[in-house]
C-alpha positions in Angstrom: -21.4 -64.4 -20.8 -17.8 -62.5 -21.0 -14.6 -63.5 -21.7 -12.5 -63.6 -18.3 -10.1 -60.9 -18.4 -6.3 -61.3 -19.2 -3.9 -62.4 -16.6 -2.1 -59.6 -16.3 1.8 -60.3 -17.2 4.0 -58.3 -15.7 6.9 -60.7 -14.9 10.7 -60.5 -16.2 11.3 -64.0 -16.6 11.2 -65.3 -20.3 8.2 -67.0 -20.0 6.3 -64.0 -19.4 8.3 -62.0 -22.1 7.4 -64.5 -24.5 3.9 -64.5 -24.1 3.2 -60.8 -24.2 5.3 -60.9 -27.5 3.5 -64.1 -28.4 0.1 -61.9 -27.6 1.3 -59.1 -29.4 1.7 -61.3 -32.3 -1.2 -62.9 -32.5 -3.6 -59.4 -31.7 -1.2 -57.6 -34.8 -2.4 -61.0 -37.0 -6.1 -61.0 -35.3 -6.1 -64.2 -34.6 -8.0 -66.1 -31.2 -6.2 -68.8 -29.3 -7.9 -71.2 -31.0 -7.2 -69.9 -34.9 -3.5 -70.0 -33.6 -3.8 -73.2 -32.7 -5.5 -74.3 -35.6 -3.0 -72.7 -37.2 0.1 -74.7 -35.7 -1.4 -78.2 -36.0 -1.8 -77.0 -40.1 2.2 -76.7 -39.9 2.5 -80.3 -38.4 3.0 -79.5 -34.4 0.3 -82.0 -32.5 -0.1 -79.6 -29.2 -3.4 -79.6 -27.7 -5.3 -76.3 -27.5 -4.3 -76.2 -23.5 -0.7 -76.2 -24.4 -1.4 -73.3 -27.0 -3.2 -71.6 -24.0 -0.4 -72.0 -21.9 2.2 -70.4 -24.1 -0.3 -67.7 -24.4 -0.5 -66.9 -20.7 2.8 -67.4 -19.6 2.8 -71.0 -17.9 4.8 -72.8 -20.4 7.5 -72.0 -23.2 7.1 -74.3 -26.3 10.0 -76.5 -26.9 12.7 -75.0 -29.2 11.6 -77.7 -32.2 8.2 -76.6 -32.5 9.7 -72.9 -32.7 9.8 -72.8 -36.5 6.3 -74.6 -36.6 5.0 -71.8 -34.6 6.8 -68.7 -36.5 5.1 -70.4 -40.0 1.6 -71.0 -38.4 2.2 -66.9 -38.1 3.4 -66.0 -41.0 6.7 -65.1 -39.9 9.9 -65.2 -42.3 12.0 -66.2 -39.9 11.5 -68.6 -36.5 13.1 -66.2 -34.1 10.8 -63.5 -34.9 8.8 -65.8 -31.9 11.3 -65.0 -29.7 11.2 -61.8 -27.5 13.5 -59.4 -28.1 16.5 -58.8 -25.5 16.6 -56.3 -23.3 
């Protein structure tokens, strides 16, 4: 059986920026949804691995607390390296 493709994100809005940076992210780190999310609960965030899906796809931003949380589980120096950049 095959993974469903990728919804397709082709939006403006910031949710949709921050998950194909979020994506971007996570493919550069090669790391699955669920190592991410693994990942994030090791830094101390409880989220379910829906929640993590979410942010992923573009339904739902994580709240600006769990932002540093998120940037660790990644490896990032600094938080707002999750962030998207401005355009």
């Amino acid at each position: 059986m095959s993974p469903r493709p990728r919804k397709e994100l082709t939006s403006t809005d910031f949710a949709g920026m921050f998950a194909t940076h979020l994506r971007a992210l996570l493919e550069k780190r090669r790391m699955t949804a669920e190592s991410f999310h693994e990942a994030v609960r090791s830094e101390g965030l409880d989220v379910a691995a829906i929640t993590v899906r979410k942010w992923i796809s573009g339904d739902r931003l994580p709240r600006a607390d769990d932002l540093v949380a998120i940037g660790t589980a990644l490896g990032l120096k600094d938080y707002r390296f999750v962030l998207p950049a401005r355009k």
